[in-house]
N, C-alpha and C positions, 0 to 999 in steps of 0.2 A: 504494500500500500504506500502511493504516496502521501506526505508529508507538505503542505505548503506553510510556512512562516506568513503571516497576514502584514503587511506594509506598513510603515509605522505611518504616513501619512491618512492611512486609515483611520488613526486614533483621532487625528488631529483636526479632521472634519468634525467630530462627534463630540467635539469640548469647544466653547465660547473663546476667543480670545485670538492672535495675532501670531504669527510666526514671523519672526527678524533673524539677521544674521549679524551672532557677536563676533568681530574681527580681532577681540583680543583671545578669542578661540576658535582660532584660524577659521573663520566663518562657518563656524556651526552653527545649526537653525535652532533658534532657542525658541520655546514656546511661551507667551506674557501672555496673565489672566487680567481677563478685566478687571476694570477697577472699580466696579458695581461690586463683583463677585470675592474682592479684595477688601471691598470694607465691609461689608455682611461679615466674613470668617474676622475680620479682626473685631467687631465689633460683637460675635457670638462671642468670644474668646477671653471678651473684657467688659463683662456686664458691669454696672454701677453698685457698687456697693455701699449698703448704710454699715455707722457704725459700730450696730452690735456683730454683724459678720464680720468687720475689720479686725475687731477686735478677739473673734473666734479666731481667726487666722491667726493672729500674734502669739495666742496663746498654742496653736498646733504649732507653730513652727518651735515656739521654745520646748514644746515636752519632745520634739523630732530632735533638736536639740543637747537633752539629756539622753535621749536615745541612741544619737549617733555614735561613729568610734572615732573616740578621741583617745590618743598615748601623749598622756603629759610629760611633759618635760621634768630633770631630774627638780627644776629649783619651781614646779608653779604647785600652789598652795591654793586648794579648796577651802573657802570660806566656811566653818564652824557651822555646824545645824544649829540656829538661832533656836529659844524658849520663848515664847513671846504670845501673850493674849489677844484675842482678835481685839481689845481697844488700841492695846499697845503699837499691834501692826497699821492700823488704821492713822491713828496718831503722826509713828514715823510716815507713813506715808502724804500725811499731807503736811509735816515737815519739808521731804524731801522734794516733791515736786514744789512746792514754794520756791526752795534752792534752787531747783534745775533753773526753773524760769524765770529765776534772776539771774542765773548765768550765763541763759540763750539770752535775755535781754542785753545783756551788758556785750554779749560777744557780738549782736547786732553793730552795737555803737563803736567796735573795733577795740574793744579788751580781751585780752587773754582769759583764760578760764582760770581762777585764782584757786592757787595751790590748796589752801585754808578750806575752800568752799568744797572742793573735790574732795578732799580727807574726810569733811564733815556728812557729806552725801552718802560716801561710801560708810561710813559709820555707822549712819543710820538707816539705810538700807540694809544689811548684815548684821546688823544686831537684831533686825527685826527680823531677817527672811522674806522681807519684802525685794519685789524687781519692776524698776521701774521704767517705764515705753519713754524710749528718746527718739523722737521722731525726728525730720526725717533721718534717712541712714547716713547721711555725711555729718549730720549734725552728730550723732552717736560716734563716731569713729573722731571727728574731732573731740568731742571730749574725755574720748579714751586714750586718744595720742597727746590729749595737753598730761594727761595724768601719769601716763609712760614719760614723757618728758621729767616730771617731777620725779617721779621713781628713779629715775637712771642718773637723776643729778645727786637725786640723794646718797645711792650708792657710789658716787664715784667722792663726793665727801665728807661719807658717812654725818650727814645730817639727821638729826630730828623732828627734821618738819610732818614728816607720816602719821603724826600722832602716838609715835612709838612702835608704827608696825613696820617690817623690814617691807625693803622696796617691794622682793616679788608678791608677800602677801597682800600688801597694796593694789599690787595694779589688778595684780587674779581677782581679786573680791571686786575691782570697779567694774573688770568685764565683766563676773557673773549678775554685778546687782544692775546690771543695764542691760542684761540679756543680750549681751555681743557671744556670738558663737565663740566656742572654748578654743577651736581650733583656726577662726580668724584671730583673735586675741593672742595666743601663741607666735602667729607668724609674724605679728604686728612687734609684737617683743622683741621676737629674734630680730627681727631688722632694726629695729630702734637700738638695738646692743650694737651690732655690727657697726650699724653707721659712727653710734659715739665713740666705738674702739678705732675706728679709721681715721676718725678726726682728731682725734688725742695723739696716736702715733703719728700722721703726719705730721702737727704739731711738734711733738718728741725729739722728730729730726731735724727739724728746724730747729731746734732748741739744743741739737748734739753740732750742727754745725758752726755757731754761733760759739760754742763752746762752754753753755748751760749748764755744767752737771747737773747741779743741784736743781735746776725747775726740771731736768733732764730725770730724775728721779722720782721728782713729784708727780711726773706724766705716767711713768710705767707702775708709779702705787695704784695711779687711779684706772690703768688698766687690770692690774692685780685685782682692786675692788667688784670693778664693773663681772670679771667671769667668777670673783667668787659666790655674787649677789645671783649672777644669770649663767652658769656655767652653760656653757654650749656643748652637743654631744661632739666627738671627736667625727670629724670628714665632715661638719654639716656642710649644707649647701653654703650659707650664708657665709663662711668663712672661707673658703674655699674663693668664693667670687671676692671677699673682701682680702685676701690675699694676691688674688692678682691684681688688684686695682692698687698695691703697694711697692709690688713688685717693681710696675712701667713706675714710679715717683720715689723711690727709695732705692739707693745701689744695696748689690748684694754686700758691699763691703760695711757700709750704717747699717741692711738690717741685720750683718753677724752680730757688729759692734752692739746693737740694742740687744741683741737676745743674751749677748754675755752679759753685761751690765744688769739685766734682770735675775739671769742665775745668779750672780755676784750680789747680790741686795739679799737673797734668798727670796723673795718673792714666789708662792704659789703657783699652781697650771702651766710648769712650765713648755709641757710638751703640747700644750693647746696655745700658748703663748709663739713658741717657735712655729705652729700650724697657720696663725695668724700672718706672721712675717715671713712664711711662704719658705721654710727654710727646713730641714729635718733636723730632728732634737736627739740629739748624742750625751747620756745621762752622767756621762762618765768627762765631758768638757767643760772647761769652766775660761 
């Protein structure tokens, strides 16, 4: 028996719409749907929503959330199962959004988000086990990155402005109480680490050429600090890419010189610090 294959122009009589030829693919005949047909499927696709469905969705996407697989990192810190009475949670929570929207206001008029305010947000959100909706998404992410900010300064000179809680408990507890995914929140870190470890040893070198020591020292405690606060797994991505970005700006002759001067200090991670400066770490050189 034969077999015939049916013509593909066959198809193309039997569906609405235009055939053209795209010349950035060597003139193949591409097929365009109306634009009747084009906004019926986008507008099936994106019906209006009031706010109690809005608000079902926020709440499935955080228990999808708690359900996903996340592998935390050696240094991130789950926030404490709060004890807290339904007044008490009720209370912090119209504490907290007071705060926020005075931080989205002030950040309107071109202020940072103040370190004080973020500490005290986070405080009371996680004492209560309350999480509160920061809408929209960029606004959430800046005020997770102003708070990473303060975490990373803090660890690098060991400040007390967290209200007593070490950096990464910090910033873990701001992402869970603003319901930023665990595992964007992580990658946010890590690169917040990276980039302040890049900026400091740049710095470093500048400061070893000049002939610095001593602030030359002070650079590589506060790198010391930064990986004991957020140590990094060994090969991560981020360091890897933030070693080659030091490599093309630092001679291999400054980043030997930096890595001894850091074993020579006795300084911690060494062999994640040599991973950093893009160099292999020999336990037994000094």
């Amino acid at each position: 028996m034969n077999w015939r294959l049916p013509s593909p122009f066959s198809f193309r009589r039997k569906t609405k719409g235009r055939v053209v030829r795209d010349r950035s693919l060597g003139g193949r005949e591409v097929h365009i749907a109306p634009l009747e047909s084009s906004f019926k499927a986008r507008a099936a696709t994106s019906p209006l929503e009031d706010s109690s469905e809005k608000a079902q969705k926020v709440e499935s996407s955080r228990k999808a959330d708690k359900g996903s697989s996340f592998n935390p990192p050696s240094w991130w810190v789950e926030p404490p199962t709060a004890i807290a009475s339904l007044a008490q949670k009720k209370s912090a929570e119209m504490q907290a959004n007071a705060l926020l929207r005075s931080m989205l206001d002030a950040r309107l008029l071109g202020s940072d988000f103040p370190t004080f305010s973020l500490v005290e947000f986070e405080g009371l959100c996680n004492s209560a086990g309350i999480v509160i909706n920061v809408e929209p998404t960029n606004s959430r992410e800046a005020l997770f990155r102003a708070g990473l900010n303060a975490a990373i300064e803090a660890a690098v000179s060991g400040s007390s402005v967290l209200g007593g809680k070490k950096p990464s408990a910090f910033v873990c507890g701001l992402a869970v109480c603003i319901g930023l995914d665990r595992n964007r929140a992580a990658t946010l870190i890590k690169a917040g680490v990276a980039s302040k470890c890049r900026s400091v040893l740049l710095n470093c070198a500048a400061q070893m050429r000049r002939e610095e020591s001593g602030d030359v020292l002070l650079s590589l405690m506060h790198v010391d600090s930064l990986l004991h606060a957020f140590t990094p797994e060994v090969n991560a991505p981020e360091t890897e890419v933030l070693a080659a970005g030091l490599v093309s700006r630092i001679s291999q002759k400054e980043r030997i010189t930096l890595l001894e001067t850091y074993k020579s200090a006795g300084f911690g991670h060494q062999e994640l610090f040599a991973e950093l400066v893009g160099l292999e770490y020999l336990p037994g050189s000094s």
